[in-house]
Backbone as JSON Lines, residues from 0, in Angstrom:
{"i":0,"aa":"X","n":[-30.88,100.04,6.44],"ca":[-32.12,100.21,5.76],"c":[-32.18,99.22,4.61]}
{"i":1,"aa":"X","n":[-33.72,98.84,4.52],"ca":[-33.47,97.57,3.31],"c":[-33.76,98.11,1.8]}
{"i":2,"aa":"X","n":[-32.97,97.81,0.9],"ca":[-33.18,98.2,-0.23],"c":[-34.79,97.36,-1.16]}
{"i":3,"aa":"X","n":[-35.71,98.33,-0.99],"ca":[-37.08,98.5,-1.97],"c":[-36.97,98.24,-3.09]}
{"i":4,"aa":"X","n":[-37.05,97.11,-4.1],"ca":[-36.95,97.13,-5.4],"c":[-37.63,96.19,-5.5]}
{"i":5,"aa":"X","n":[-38.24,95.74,-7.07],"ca":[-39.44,95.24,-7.64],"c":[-38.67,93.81,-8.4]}
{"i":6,"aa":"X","n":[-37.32,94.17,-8.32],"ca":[-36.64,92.87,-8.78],"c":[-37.11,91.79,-8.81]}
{"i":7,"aa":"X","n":[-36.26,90.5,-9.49],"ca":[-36.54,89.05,-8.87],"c":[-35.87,88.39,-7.67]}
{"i":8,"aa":"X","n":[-35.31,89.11,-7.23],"ca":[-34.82,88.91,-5.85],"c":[-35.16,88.89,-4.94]}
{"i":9,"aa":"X","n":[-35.5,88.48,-3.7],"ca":[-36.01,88.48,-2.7],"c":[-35.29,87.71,-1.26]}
{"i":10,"aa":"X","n":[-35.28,88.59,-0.41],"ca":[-34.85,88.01,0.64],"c":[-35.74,86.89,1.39]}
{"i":11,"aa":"X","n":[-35.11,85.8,1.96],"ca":[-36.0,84.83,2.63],"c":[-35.48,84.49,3.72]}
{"i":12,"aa":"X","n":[-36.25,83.66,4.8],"ca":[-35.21,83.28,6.32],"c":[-35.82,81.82,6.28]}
{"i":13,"aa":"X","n":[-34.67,80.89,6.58],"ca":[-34.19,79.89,6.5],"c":[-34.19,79.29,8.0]}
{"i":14,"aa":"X","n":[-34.9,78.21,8.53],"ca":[-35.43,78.22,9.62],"c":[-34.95,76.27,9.63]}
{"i":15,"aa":"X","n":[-34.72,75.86,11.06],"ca":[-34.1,74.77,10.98],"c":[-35.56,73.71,11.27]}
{"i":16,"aa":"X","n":[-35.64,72.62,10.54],"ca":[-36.76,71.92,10.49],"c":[-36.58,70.7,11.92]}
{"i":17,"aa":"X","n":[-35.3,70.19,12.07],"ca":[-35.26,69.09,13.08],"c":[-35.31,69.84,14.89]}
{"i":18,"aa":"X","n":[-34.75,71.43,14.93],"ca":[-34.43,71.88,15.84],"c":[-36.58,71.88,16.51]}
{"i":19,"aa":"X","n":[-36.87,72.46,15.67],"ca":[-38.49,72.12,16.33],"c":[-39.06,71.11,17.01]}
{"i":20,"aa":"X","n":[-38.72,70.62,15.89],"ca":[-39.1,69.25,16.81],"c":[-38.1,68.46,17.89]}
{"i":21,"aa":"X","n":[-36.85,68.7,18.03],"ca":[-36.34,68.13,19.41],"c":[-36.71,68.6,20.62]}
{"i":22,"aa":"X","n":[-37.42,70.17,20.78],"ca":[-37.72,70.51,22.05],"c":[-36.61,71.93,22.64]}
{"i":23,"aa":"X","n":[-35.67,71.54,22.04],"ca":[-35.07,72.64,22.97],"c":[-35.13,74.04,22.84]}
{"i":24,"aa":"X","n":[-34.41,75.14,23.47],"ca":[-34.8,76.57,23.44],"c":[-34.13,77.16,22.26]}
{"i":25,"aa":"X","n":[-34.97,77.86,22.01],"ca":[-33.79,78.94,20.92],"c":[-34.19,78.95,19.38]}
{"i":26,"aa":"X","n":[-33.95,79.19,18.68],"ca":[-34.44,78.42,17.24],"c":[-33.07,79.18,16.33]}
{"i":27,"aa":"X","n":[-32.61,78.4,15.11],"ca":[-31.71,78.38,14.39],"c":[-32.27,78.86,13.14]}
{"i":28,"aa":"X","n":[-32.34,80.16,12.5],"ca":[-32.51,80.81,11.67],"c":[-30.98,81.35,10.79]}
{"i":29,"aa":"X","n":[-31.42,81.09,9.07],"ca":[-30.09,81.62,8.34],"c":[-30.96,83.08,7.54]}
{"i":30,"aa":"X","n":[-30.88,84.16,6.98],"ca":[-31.22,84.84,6.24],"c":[-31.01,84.53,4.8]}
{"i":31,"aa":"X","n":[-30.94,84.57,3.65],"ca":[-30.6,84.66,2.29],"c":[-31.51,85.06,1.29]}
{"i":32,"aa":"X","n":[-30.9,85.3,0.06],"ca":[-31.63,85.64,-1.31],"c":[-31.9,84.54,-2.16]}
{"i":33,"aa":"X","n":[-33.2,84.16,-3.0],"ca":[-33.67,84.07,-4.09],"c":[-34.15,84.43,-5.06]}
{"i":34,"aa":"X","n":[-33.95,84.27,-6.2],"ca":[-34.47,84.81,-7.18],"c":[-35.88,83.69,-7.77]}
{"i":35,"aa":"X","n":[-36.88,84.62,-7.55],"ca":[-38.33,83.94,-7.48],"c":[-38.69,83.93,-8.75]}
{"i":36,"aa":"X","n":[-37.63,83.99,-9.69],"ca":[-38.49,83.89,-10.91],"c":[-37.88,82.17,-11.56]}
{"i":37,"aa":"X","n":[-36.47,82.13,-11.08],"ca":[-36.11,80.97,-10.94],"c":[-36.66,79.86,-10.17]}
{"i":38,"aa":"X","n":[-37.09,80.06,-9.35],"ca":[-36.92,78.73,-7.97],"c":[-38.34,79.47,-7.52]}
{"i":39,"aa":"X","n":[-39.42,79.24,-7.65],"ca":[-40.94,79.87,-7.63],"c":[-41.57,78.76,-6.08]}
{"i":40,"aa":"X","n":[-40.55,77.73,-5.92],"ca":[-40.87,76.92,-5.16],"c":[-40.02,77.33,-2.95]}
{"i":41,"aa":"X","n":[-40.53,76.72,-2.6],"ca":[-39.29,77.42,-1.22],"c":[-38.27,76.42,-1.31]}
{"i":42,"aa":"X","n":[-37.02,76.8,-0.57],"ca":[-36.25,76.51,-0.79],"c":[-35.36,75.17,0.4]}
{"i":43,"aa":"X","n":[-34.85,74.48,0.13],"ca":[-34.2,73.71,1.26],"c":[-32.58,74.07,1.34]}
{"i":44,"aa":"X","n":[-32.01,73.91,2.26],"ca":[-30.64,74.01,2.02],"c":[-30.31,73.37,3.63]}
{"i":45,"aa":"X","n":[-28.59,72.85,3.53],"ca":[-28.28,72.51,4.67],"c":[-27.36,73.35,5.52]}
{"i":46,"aa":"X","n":[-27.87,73.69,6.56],"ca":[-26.5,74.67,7.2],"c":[-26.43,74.3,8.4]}
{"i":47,"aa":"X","n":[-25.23,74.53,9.03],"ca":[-25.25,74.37,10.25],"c":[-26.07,75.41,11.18]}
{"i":48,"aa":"X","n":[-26.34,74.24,12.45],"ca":[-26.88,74.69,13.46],"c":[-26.19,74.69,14.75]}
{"i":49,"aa":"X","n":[-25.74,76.02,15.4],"ca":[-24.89,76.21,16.9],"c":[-25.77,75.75,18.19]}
{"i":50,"aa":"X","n":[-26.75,75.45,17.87],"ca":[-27.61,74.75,19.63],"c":[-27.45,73.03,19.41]}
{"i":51,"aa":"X","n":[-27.87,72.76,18.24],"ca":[-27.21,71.55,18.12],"c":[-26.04,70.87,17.87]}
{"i":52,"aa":"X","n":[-25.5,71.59,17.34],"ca":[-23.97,71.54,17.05],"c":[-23.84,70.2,15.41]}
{"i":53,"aa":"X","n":[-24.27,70.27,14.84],"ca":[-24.7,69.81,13.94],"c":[-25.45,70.55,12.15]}
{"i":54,"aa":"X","n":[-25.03,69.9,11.28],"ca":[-26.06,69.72,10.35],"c":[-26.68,69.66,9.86]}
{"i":55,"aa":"X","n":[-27.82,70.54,9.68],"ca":[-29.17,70.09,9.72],"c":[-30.06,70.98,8.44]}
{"i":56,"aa":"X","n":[-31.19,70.38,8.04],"ca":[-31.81,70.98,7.4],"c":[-32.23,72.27,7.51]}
{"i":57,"aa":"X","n":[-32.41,73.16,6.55],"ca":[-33.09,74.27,6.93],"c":[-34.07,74.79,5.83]}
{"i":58,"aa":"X","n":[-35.68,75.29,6.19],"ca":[-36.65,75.03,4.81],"c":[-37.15,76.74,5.09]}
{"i":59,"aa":"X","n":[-37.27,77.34,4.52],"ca":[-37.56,78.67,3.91],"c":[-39.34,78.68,4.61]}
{"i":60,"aa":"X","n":[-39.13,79.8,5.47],"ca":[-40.63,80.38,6.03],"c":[-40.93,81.82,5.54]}
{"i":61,"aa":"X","n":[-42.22,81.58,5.72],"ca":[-43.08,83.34,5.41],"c":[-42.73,83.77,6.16]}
């Protein structure tokens, strides 16, 4: 169950930007937290991706 609170925290999902556009099946999603009072902007980060086997960007979706 997810914890309800009014905090500055917020969970976000982290979605791979190059995997879209190559075509193939599947899509490479990370979960994580921000604190939106800090970083009001979305977020980038790099993590790996297991369909590509690679590196890759990943940019914060609604």
């Amino acid at each position: 169950m997810a914890k309800k609170s009014k905090g500055n925290r917020i969970q976000v999902i982290l979605e791979c930007t190059e995997h879209k556009d190559s075509g193939l099946s599947g899509t490479s999603r990370y979960m994580t937290y921000k604190n939106r009072k800090n970083t009001t902007e979305r977020i980038e980060l790099k993590k790996y991706n297991p369909i590509m086997k690679k590196v890759t960007v990943h940019k914060e979706i609604k």
